[in-house]
N, C-alpha and C positions, 0 to 999 in steps of 0.2 A: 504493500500500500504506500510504504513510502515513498518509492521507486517514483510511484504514476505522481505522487504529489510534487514529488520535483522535474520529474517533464513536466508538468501541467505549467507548476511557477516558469522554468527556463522558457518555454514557446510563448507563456504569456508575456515574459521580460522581453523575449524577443521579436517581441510582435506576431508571430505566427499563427496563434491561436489554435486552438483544437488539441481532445488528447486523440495519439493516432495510437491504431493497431498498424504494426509495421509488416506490409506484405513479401518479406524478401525480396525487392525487385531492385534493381542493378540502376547506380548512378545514371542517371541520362545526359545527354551532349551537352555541349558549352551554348552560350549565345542565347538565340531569342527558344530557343529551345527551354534550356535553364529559366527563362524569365519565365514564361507560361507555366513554370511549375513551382510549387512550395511545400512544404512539409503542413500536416495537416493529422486530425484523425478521425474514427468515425468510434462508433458504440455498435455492436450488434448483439439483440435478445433474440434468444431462440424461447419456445417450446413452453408457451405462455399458458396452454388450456385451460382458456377459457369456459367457464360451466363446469367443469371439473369439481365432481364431489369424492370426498375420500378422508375424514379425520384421522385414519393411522398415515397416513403419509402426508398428510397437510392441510392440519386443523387451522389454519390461515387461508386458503383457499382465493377468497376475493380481495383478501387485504394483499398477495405478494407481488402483483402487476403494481398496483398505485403505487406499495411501497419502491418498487426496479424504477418507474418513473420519477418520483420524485426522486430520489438520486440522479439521474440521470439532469432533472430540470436542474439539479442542485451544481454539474460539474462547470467550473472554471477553471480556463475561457470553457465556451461550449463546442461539441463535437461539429462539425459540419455536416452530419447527416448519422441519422439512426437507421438502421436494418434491421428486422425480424425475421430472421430464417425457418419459417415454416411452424406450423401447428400452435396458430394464434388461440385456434375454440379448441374443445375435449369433441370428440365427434359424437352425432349422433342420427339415429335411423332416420328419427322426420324432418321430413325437411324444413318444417314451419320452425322449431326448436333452433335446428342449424342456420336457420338466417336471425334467430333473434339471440343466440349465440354471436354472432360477426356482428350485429348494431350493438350488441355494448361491450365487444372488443372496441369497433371502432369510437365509439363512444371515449372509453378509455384514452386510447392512444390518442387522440383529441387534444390532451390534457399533455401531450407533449410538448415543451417551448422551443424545441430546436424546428424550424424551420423545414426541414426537408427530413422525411422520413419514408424511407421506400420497404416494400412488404412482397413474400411471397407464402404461396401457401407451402403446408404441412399436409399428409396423408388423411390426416383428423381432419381436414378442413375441404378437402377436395376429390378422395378418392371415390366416395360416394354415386358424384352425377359428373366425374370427371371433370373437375373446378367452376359448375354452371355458378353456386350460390356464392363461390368465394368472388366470381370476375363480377359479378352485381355490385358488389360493393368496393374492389378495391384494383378492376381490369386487368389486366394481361398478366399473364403466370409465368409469363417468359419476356425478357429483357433485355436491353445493355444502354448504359449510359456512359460519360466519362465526365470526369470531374478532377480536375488539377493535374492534367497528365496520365493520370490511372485507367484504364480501362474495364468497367464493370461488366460482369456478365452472368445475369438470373437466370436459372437454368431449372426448370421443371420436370422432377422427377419424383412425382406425387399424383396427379392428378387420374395418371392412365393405373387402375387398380392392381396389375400387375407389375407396378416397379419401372416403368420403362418411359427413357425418354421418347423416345419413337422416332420414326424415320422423317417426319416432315418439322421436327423440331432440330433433330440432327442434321437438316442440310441448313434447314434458317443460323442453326450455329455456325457451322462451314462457313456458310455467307459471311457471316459477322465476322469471322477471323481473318477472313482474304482481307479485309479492310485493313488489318493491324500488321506495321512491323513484325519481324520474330523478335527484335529486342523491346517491344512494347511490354509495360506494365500491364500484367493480367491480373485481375481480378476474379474469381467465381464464387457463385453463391448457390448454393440446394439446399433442401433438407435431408435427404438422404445421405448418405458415405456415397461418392462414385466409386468408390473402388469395395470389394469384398473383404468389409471390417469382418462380420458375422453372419452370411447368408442366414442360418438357420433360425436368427431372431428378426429376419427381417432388414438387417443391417447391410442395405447393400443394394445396388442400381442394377436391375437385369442387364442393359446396355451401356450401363456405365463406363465400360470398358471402348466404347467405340465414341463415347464424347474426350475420354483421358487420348485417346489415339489422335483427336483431330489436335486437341490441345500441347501435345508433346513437341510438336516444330520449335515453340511457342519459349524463347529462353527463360522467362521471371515471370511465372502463374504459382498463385496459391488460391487456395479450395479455402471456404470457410463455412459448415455446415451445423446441422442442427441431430435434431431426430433420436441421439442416444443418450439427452440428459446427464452428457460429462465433458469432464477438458478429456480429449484425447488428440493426439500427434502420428502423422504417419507422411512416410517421404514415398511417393511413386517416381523413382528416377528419380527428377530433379523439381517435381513438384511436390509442394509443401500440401498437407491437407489439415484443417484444425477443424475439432469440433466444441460445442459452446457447452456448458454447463446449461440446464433449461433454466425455467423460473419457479413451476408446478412440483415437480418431484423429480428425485434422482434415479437412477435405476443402476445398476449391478454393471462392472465391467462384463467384458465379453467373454463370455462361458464359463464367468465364473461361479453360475447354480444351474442348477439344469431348468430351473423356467427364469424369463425374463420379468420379473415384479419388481414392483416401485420398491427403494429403499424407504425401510419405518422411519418415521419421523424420530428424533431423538429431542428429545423434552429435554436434554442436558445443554444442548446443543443445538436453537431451534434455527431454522435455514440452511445448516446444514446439506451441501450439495449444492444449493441453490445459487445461482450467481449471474452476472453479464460479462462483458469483456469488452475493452477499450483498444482500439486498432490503430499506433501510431504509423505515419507513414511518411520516411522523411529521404530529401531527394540528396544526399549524401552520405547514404549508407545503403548496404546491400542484407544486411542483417533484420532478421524480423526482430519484433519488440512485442509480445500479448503481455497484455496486463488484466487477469483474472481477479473480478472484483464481487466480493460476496454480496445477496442481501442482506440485510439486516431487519433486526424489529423497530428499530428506530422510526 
């Protein structure tokens, strides 16, 4: 925690503002190249589930979103942009439930002060009608923007019930890449793991493997995902993948019990699991930086 408070002060001192999560990507050119770029950071909340009932795993339930936000309102300077990687509601069968689940998610996230906050779904929120209720409210489940150099890229692999990006999402990616240098700043976002963290829990993109294949030309991409309610680390080659802790409940490293259940809440220890992550991203260094930051009951 100390660590993020003195980035926070040095970028503020230095006029730069933003705490970044740092995505490994490689100094860029000198000139007006350099200028168009600055160090910066964002905030990304995964795995919010919404509607979510359950007092052995999180007798706070509606209170641990408000409390992620106001932290979040609370950071100085503020992040340049927040992201929620996927499974904003807790899912469910009717459909009438699941859209009044999204209006007071979105509701919620409302009450965000940062300016730009961009969102994708989670399997809880779109596998159902194949993301009809989630695009009513919050549209397209697949993306790319850029933003100070960096090139973003939301990537849906949720919404088709079986795990898969699919063929006409994986050439609109194609597309998007032929636009970018190889030495371009990549950015991705899913909910799922693209690569096979733990098939057998679900942990893991059917075709995953043919978005990492378009992506590998590709010299500085990092993955930053949701969907298994922990920090976990993994390098494919020379891409980096990070997953977020959720905000709802934690759940059991990978195979480590034979079923996949929320971890209990600990009453000694309450939040517990729970946390966000601040993404610094600075344009003279090639080193990531995460900075894992818990809820609190505060």
């Amino acid at each position: 925690m100390q660590n993020a408070i003195d980035r926070r002060l040095f970028l503020k001192l230095a006029g730069l503002g933003g705490v970044v999560l740092v995505t490994g990507c490689a100094m860029p050119g000198m000139g007006g190249e350099m200028a168009a770029q600055s160090d910066f950071y964002f905030v990304q909340l995964s795995d919010t589930h919404w509607g979510f009932k359950g007092p052995a795993v999180n007798p706070d339930a509606t209170g641990t979103l408000p409390k992620a936000i106001a932290a979040v309102n609370a950071l100085n300077p503020p992040p340049d942009f927040v992201v929620f990687t996927g499974d904003l509601t807790h899912i469910s069968e009717d459909p009438a439930v699941r859209r009044e689940r999204l209006t007071q998610f979105k509701q919620m996230a409302s009450t965000i002060t940062v300016p730009v906050v961009h969102y994708m779904p989670g399997e809880h929120d779109a596998s159902l009608d194949n993301g009809a209720a989630y695009q009513e409210f919050f549209g397209a489940t697949h993306y790319a923007f850029d933003h100070k150099g960096v090139h973003f890229i939301v990537i849906d692999n949720v919404s088709d019930a079986h795990a898969r990006i699919g063929a006409d999402q994986l050439a609109w990616l194609q597309a998007d890449l032929a636009g970018q240098p190889k030495d371009a700043r990549i950015v991705v976002f899913t909910h799922r793991p693209l690569f096979d963290l733990y098939p057998r829990w679900d942990w893991a993109t059917a075709d995953g493997d043919q978005a990492l294949a378009l992506l590998m030309p590709y010299q500085n991409v990092t993955v930053f995902y949701g969907h298994i309610h922990q920090e976990h680390h993994h390098m494919t080659d020379h891409i980096a993948h990070h997953a977020a802790h959720g905000l709802m409940f934690a759940l059991p490293a990978p195979g480590s019990q034979p079923q996949r259940t929320p971890v209990l809440w600990d009453v000694t220890a309450p939040y517990r699991g729970l946390g966000y992550r601040e993404v610094t991203e600075r344009v003279t260094t090639s080193t990531p930086a995460l900075t894992e930051l818990p809820v609190t009951g505060a």
